[in-house]
VEXTI-266511 format. One record per residue (C-alpha): residue number from 0; residue in one letter; x negated, y negated, z. Coordinates in pm, whole numbers. Layout:
! VEXTI-266511
<guti NUM; 'A'; <X; Y; Z>> ...
END
This chain:
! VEXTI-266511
<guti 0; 'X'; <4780; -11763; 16295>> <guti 1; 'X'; <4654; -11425; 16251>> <guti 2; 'X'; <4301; -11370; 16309>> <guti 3; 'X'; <4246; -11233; 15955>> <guti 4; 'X'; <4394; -11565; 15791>> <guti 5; 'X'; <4194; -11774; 16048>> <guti 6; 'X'; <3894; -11604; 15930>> <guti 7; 'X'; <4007; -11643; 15561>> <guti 8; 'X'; <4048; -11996; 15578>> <guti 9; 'X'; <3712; -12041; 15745>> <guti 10; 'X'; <3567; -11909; 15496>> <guti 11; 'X'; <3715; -12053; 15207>> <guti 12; 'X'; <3631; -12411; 15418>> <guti 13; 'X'; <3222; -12358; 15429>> <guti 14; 'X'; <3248; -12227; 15041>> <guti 15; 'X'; <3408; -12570; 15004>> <guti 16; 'X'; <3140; -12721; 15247>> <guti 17; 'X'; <2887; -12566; 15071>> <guti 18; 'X'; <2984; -12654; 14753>> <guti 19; 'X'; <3044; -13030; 14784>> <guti 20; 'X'; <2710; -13191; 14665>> <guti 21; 'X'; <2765; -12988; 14342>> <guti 22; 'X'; <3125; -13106; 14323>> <guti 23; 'X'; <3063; -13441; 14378>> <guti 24; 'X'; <2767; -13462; 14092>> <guti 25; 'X'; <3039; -13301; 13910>> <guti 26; 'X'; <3306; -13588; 13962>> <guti 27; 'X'; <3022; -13866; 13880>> <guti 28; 'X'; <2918; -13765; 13590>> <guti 29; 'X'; <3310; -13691; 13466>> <guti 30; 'X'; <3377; -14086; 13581>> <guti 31; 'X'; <3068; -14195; 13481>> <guti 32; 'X'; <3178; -14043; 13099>> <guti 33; 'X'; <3491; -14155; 13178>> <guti 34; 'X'; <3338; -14536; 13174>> <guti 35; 'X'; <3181; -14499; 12898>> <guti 36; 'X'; <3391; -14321; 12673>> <guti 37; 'X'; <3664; -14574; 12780>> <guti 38; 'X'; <3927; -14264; 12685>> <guti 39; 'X'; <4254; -14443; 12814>> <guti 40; 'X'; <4392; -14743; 12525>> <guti 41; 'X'; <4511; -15048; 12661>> <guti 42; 'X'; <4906; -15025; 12670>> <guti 43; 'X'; <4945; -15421; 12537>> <guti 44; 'X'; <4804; -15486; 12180>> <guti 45; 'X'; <4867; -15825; 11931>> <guti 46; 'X'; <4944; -15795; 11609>> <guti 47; 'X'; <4962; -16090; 11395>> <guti 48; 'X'; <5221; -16105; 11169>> <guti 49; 'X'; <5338; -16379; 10899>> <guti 50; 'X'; <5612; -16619; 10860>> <guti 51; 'X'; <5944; -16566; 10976>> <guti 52; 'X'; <6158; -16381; 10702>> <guti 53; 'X'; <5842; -16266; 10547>> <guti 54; 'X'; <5725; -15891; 10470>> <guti 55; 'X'; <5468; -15873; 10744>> <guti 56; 'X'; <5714; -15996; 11002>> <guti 57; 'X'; <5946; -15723; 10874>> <guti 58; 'X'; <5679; -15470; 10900>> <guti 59; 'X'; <5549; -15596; 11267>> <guti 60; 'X'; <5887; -15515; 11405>> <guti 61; 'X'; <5823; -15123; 11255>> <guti 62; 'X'; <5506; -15084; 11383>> <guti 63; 'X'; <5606; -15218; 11732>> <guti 64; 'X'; <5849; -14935; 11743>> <guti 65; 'X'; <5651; -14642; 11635>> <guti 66; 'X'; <5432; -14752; 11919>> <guti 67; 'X'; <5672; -14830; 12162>> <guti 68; 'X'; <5745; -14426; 12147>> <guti 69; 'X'; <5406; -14373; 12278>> <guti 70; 'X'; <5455; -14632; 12548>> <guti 71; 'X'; <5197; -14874; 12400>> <guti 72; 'X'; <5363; -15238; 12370>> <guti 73; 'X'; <5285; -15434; 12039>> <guti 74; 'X'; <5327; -15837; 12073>> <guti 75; 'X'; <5387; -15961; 11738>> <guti 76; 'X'; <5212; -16362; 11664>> <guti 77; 'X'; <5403; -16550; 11379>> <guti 78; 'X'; <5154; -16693; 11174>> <guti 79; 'X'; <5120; -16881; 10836>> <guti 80; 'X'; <4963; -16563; 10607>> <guti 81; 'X'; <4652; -16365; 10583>> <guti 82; 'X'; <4426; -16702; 10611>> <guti 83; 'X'; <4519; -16759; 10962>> <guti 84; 'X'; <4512; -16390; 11030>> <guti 85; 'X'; <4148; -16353; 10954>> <guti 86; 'X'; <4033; -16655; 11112>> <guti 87; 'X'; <4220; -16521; 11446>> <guti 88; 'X'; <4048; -16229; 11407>> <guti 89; 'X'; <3700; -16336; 11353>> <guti 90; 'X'; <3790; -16583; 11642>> <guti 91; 'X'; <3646; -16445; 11984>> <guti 92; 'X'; <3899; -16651; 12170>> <guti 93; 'X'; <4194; -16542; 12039>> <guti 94; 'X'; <4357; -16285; 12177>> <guti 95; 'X'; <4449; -16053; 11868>> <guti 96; 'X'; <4314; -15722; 11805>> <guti 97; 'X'; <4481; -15665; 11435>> <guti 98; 'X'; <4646; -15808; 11181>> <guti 99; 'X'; <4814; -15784; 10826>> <guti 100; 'X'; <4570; -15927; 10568>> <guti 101; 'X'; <4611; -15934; 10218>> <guti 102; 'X'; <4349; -15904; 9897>> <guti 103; 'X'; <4172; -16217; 9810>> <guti 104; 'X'; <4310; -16428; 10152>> <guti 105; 'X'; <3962; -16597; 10173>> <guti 106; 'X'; <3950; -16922; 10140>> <guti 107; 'X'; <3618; -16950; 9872>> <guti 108; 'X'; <3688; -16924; 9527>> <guti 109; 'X'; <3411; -16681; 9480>> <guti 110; 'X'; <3362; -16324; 9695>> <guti 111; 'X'; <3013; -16417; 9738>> <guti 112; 'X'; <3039; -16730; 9942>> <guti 113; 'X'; <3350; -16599; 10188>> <guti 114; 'X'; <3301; -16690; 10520>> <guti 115; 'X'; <3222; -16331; 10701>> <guti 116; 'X'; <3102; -16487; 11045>> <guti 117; 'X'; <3260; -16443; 11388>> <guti 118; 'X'; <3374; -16089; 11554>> <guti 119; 'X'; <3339; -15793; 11287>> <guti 120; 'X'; <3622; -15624; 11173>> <guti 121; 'X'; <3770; -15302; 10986>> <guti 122; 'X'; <4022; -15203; 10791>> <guti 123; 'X'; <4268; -14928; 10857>> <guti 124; 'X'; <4346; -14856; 10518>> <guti 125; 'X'; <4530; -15026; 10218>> <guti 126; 'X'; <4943; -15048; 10299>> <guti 127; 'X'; <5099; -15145; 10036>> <guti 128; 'X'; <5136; -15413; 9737>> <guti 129; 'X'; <5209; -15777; 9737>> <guti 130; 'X'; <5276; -15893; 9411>> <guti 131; 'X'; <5222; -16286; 9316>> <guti 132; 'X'; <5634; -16422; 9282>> <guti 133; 'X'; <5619; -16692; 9076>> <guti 134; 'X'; <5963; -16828; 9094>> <guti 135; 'X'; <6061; -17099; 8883>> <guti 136; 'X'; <6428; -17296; 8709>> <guti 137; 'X'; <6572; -17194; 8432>> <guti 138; 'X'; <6659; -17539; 8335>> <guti 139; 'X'; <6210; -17656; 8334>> <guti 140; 'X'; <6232; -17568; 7921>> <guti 141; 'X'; <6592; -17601; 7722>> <guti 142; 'X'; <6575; -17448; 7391>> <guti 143; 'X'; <6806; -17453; 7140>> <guti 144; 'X'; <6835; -17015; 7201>> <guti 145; 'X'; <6842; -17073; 7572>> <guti 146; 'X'; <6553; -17172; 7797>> <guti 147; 'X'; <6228; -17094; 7667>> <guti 148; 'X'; <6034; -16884; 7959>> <guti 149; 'X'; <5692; -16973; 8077>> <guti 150; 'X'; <5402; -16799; 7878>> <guti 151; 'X'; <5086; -16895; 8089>> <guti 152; 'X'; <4978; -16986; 8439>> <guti 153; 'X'; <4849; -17304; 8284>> <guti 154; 'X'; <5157; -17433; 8185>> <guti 155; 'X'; <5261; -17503; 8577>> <guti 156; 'X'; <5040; -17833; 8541>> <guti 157; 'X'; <5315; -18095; 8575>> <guti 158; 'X'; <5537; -17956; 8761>> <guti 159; 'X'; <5618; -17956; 9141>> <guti 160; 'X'; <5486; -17611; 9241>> <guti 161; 'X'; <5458; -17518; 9609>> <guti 162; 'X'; <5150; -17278; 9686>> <guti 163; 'X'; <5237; -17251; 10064>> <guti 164; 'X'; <5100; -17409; 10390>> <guti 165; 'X'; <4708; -17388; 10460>> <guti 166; 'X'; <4646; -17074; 10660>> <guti 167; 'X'; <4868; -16852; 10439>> <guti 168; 'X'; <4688; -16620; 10184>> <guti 169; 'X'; <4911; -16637; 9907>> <guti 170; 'X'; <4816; -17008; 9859>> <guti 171; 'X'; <4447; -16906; 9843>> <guti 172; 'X'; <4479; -16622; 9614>> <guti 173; 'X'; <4696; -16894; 9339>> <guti 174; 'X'; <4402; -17088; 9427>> <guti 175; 'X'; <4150; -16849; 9275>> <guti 176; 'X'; <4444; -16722; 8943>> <guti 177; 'X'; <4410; -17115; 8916>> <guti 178; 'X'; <4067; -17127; 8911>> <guti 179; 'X'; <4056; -16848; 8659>> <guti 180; 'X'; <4241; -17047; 8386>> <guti 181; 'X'; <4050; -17373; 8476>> <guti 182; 'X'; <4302; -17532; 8586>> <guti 183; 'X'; <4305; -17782; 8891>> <guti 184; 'X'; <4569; -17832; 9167>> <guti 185; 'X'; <4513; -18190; 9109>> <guti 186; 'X'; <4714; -18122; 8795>> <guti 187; 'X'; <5030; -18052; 8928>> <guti 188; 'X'; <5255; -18157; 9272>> <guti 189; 'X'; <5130; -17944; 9477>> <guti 190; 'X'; <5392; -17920; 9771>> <guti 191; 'X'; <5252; -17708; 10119>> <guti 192; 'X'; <5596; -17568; 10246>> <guti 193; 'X'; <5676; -17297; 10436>> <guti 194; 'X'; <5829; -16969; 10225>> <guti 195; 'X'; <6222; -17064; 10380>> <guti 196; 'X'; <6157; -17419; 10309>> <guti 197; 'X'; <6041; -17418; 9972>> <guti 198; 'X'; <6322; -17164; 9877>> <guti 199; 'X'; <6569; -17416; 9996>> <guti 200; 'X'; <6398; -17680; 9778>> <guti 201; 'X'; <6393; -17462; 9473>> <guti 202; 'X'; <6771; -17380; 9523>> <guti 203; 'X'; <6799; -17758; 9578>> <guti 204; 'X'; <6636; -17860; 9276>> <guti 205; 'X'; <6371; -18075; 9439>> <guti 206; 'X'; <6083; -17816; 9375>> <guti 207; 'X'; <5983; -17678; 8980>> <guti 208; 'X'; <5819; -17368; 9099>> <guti 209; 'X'; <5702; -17197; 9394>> <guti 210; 'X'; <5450; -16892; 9474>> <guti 211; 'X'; <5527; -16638; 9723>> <guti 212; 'X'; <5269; -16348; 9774>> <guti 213; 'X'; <5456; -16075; 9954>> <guti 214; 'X'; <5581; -15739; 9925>> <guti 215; 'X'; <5954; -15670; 9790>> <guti 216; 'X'; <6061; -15600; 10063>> <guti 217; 'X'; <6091; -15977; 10189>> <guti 218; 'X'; <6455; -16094; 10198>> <guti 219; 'X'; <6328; -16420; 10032>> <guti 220; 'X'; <6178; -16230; 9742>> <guti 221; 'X'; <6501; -15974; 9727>> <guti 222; 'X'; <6752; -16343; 9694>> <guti 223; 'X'; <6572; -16493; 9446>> <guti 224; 'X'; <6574; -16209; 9263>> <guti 225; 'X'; <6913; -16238; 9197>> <guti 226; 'X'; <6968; -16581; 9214>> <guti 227; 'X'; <7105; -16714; 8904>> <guti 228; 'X'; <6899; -17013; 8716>> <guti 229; 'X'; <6581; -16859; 8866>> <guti 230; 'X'; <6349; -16694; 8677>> <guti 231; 'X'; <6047; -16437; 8747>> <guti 232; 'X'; <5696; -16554; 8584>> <guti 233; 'X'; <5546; -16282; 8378>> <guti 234; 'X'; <5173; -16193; 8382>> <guti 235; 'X'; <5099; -16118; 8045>> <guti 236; 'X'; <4759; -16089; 8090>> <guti 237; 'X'; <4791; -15911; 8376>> <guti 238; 'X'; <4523; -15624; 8278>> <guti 239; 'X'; <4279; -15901; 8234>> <guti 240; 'X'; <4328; -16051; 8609>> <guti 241; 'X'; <4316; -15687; 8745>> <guti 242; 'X'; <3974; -15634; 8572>> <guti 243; 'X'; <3874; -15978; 8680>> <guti 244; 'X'; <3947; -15977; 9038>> <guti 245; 'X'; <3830; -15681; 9224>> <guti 246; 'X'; <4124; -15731; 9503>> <guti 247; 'X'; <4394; -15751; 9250>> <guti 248; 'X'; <4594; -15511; 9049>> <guti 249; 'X'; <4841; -15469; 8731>> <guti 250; 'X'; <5129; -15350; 8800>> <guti 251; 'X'; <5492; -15293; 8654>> <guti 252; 'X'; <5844; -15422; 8808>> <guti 253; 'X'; <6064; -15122; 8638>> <guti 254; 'X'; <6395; -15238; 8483>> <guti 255; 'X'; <6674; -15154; 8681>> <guti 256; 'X'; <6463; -15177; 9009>> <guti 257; 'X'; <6665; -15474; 9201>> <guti 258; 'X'; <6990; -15383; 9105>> <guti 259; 'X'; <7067; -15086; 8900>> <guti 260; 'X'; <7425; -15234; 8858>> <guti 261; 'X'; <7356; -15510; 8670>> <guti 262; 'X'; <7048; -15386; 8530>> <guti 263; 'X'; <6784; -15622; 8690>> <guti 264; 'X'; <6567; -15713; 8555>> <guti 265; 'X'; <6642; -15590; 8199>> <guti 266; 'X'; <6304; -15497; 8117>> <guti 267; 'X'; <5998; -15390; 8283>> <guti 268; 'X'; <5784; -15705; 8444>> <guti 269; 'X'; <5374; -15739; 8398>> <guti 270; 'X'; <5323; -15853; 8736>> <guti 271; 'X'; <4968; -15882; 8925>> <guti 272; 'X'; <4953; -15798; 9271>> <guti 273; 'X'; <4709; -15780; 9575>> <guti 274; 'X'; <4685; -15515; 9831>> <guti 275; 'X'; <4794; -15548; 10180>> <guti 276; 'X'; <4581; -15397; 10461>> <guti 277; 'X'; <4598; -15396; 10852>> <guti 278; 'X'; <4280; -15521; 10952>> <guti 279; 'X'; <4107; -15491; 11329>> <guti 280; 'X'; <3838; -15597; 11529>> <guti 281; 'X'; <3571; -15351; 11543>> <guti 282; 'X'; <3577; -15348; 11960>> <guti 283; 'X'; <3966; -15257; 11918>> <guti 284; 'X'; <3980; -14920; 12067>> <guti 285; 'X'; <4001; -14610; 11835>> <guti 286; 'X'; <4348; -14472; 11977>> <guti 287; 'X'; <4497; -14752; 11894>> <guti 288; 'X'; <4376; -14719; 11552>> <guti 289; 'X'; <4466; -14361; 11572>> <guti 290; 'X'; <4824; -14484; 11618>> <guti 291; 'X'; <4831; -14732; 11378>> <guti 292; 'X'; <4780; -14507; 11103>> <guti 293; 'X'; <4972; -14304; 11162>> <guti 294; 'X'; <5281; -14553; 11184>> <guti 295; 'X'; <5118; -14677; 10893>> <guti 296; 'X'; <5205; -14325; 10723>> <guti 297; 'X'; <5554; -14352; 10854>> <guti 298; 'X'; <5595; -14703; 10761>> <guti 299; 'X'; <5467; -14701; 10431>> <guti 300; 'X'; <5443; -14342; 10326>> <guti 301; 'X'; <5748; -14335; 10132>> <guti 302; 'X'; <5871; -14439; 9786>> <guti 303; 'X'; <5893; -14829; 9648>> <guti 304; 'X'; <5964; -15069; 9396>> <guti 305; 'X'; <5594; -14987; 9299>> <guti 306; 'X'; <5515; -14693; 9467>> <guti 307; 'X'; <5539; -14372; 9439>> <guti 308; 'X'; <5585; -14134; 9805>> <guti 309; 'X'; <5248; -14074; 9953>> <guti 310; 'X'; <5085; -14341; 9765>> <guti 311; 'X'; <5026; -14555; 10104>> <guti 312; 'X'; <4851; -14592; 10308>> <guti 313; 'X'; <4482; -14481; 10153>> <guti 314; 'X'; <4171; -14524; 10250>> <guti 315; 'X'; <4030; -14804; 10085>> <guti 316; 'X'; <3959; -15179; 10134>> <guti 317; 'X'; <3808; -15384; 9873>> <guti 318; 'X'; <3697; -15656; 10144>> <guti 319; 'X'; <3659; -15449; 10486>> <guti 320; 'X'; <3495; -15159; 10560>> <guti 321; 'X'; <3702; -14852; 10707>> <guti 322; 'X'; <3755; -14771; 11053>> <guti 323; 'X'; <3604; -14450; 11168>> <guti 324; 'X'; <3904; -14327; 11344>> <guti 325; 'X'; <4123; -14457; 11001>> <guti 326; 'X'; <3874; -14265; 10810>> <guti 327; 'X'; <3896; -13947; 11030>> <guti 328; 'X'; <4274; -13951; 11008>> <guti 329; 'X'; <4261; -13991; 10570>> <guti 330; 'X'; <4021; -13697; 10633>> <guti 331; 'X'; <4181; -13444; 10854>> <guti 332; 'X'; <4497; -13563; 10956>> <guti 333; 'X'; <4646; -13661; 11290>> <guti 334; 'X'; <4420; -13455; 11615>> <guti 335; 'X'; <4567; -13118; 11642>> <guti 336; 'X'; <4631; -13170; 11983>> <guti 337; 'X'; <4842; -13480; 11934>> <guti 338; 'X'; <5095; -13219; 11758>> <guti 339; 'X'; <5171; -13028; 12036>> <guti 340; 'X'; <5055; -13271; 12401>> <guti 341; 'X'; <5171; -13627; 12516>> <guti 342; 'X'; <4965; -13904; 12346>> <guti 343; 'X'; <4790; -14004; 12671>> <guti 344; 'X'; <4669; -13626; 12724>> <guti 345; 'X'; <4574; -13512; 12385>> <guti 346; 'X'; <4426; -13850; 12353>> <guti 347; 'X'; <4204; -13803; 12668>> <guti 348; 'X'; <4101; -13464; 12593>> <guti 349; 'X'; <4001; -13531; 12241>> <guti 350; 'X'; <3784; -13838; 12381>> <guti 351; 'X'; <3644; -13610; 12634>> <guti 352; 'X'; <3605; -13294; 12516>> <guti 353; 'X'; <3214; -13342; 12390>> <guti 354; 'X'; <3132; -13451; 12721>> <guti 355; 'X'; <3307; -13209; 12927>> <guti 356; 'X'; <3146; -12916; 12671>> <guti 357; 'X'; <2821; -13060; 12752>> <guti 358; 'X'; <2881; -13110; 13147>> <guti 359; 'X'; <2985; -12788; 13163>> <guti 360; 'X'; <2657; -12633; 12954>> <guti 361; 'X'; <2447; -12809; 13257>> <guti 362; 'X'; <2620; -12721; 13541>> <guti 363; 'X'; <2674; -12385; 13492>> <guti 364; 'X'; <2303; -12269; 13508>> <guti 365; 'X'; <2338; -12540; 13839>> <guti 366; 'X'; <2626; -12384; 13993>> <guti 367; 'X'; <2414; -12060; 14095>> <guti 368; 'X'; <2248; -12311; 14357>> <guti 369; 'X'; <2600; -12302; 14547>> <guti 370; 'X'; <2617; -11891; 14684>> <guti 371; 'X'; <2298; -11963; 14841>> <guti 372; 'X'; <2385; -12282; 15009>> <guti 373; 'X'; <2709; -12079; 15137>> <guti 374; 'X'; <2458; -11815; 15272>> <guti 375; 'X'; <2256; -12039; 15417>> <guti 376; 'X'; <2547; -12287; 15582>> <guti 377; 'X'; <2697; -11990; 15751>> <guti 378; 'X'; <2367; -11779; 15805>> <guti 379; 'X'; <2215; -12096; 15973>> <guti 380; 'X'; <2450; -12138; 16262>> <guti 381; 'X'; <2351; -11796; 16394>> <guti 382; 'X'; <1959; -11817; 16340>> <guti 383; 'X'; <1902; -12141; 16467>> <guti 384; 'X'; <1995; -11922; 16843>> <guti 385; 'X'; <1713; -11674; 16795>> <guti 386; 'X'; <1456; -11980; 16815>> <guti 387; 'X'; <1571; -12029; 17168>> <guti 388; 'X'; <1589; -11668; 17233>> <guti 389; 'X'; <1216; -11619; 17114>> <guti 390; 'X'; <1165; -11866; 17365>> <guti 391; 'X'; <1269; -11678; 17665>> <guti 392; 'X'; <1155; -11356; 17581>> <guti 393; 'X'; <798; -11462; 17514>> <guti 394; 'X'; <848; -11586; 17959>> <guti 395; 'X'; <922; -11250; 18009>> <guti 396; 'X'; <629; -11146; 18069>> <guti 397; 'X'; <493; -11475; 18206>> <guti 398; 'X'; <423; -11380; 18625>> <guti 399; 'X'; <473; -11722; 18671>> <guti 400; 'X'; <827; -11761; 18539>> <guti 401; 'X'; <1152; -11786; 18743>> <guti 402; 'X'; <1366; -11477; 18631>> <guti 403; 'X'; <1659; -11591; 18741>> <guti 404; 'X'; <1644; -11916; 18576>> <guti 405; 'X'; <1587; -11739; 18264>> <guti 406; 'X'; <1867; -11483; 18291>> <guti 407; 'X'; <2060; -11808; 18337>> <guti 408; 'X'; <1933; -12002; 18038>> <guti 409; 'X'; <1995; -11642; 17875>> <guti 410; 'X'; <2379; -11610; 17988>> <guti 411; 'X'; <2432; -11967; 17882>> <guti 412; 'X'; <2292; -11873; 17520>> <guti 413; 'X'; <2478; -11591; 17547>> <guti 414; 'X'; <2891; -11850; 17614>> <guti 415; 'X'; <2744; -12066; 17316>> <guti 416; 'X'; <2639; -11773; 17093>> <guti 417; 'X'; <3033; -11616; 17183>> <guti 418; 'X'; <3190; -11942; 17049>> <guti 419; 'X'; <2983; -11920; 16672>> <guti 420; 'X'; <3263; -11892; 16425>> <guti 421; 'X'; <3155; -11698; 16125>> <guti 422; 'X'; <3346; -11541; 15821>> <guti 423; 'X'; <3389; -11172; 15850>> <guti 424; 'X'; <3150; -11134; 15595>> <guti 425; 'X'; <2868; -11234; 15829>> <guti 426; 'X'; <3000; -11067; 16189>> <guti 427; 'X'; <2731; -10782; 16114>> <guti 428; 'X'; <2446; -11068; 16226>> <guti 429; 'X'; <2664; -11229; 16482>> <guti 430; 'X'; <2673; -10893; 16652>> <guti 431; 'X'; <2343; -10809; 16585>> <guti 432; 'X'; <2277; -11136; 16740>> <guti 433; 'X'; <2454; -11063; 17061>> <guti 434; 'X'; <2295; -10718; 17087>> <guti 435; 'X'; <1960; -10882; 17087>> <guti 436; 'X'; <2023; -11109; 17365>> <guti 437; 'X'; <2143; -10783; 17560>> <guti 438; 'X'; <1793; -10673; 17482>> <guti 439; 'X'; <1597; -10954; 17587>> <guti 440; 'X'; <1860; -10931; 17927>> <guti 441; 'X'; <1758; -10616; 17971>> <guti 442; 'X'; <1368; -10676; 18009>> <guti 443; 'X'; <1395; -10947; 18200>> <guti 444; 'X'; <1573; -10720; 18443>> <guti 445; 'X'; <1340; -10459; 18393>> <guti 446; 'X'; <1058; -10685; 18442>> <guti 447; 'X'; <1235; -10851; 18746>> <guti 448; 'X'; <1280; -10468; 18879>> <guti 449; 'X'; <878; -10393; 18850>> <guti 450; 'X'; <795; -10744; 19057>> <guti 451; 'X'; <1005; -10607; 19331>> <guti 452; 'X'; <863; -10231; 19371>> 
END
């Protein structure tokens, strides 16, 4: 190694030296806002879903691919509706962190007395509409012109109408439309089947009716549809219902929709429908809300049977309050960094870059301690020699002291003083250093000189 590298490197190590206590306040307080911040997402998340062949399962499957591109995994819980989904949510025991929840899923008849105990939660935004299906035989009312079509929700009393298994919203929500027309589930054969399982007893004649709150895009929803000998019920009050209910909406099923073809339906259907949302805890960590969105945009961004393209997702919830990462996102878009980094760097840099601004506005004015603590490492290992150099020159002049033990305590100095190590910045006071011990040599050698004459 050539001396000038050897000396470079030397260097370069007691900057390093010199520098560490500043480095290493610099590394806690980066981990210590790394802690806190909590910057990395978890890369396993549970979504609860629905019932098989339902639109939320449908919709879980989409969102666990969107995330699987950014290497988070999304575990998808079959449940019985919105029902169940809140109370897993508001459940500290269960291990969910989000789930699809629809408009009015509460189990109390009145907004004022739902149950709003247990973990808090959010809302990401509204997704997308889930009208109330009301399915029901042809054959229920023969007429002499063909069957006569139901008018009014209150003309289900009598017949066998399932309103779904407890835990699913869609039974809760008929519950409250019910309620609204006075009418009593005690009036009617109320059946508590599954959505497959009462469509199979509707085909098979053993139900009347059944309800089904979900989005069009359920294959359930799409067969009956087109079944033949099932009919759609019609809200025709559904303006009233809409102004009634603060979770649900009037909407319109255009003609033509389900199958252009065979024009189906043949005229536009007053339908009323509640509005989906993807609800979270309020602990579940903003990237992953961040992501969810924004699949959320992918997902449900485009045009529908009731929606127009960029109509979903917005940001509102009738029942939840908005996440602040959901709300940042309806405000400003995806982070600019996202557009052009990996997820698990922009992420971390946009979580970070407050503190690191501020870290930085501290320890710059600090870092000015570091040149002198580099002056003072290297300066140090030639001063602390002069100490014992002061200390034989001041028995110079001593009659009492041995001169030749001192010249030997001086050439001694003189072997340790020859193997210092400094940077070549700093050989001017080696050197000057080693011309002072030649000094004090050269009065003890004078002084030894006068004792002899």
């Amino acid at each position: 190694m050539s001396p000038l590298l050897r000396h470079t490197l030397l260097a370069l190590r007691d900057f390093a030296l010199a520098a560490s206590p500043f480095v290493l306040i610099v590394a806690a307080l980066l981990w210590a806002a790394y802690v806190l911040l909590d910057p990395a997402p978890p890369k396993r998340v549970v979504l609860a879903t629905g019932p098989e062949q339902g639109a939320y399962a449908e919709f879980g499957r989409d969102y666990a691919r969107a995330l699987a591109r950014h290497g988070i995994e999304v575990v998808l819980r079959p449940t019985e509706g919105s029902a169940e989904n809140l109370r897993l949510l508001r459940d500290a025991r269960e291990k969910v962190d989000l789930a699809f929840v629809q408009g009015g899923a509460g189990e109390a008849l009145y907004a004022a007395d739902e149950d709003r105990s247990g973990v808090p939660l959010v809302s990401i935004g509204s997704l997308f509409y889930e009208p109330v299906w009301i399915f029901y035989r042809s054959a229920l009312r023969p007429g002499h012109a063909g069957p006569t079509p139901l008018a009014q929700v209150g003309e289900l009393s009598g017949l066998r109408v399932n309103l779904g298994p407890a835990g699913a919203g869609g039974r809760n929500l008929m519950l409250k439309l019910l309620h609204a027309n006075r009418i009593e589930p005690s009036s009617m054969q109320v059946a508590e089947l599954g959505p497959t399982a009462a469509v199979v007893a509707l085909l098979e004649g053993r139900l009347d009716a059944i309800v089904l709150v979900s989005a069009p895009e359920s294959p359930l929803v799409q067969l009956l549809l087109i079944t033949p000998g099932i009919r759609l019920f019609e809200f025709a009050q559904a303006e009233a219902y809409a102004r009634r209910f603060g979770f649900v909406n009037s909407l319109h099923l255009p003609r033509g929709v389900v199958d252009l073809a065979r024009d189906l339906p043949p005229r536009d259907v007053a339908l009323v429908a509640a509005t989906a949302t993807m609800a979270a805890r309020e602990t579940t960590h903003p990237a992953i809300v961040q992501l969810f969105v924004q699949a959320a945009r992918e997902i449900h961004g485009g045009p529908g049977w009731f929606a127009r393209a960029g109509e979903f997702p917005r940001a509102e919830s009738p029942e939840l309050p908005l996440a602040g990462e959901a709300a940042r996102f309806y405000r400003s878009g995806p982070p600019l960094l996202q557009r052009y980094l990996p997820f698990w760097l922009a992420n971390l840099v946009d979580r970070m870059w407050v503190v690191l601004l501020s870290i930085i506005a501290v320890l710059i004015p600090a870092s000015r301690v570091v040149p002198p603590l580099y002056e003072f490492r290297v300066r140090s290992r030639i001063f602390r020699w002069y100490g014992r150099l002061r200390g034989i020159e001041e028995q110079t002049g001593d009659p009492a002291a041995d001169g030749a033990r001192l010249l030997h305590e001086l050439d001694a100095l003189e072997g340790k003083v020859g193997r210092i190590t400094v940077p070549l910045s700093h050989a001017d006071e080696l050197y000057a250093l080693r011309t002072h011990i030649e000094l004090v040599r050269s009065r003890l050698r004078a002084a030894g000189g006068d004792e002899a004459q």
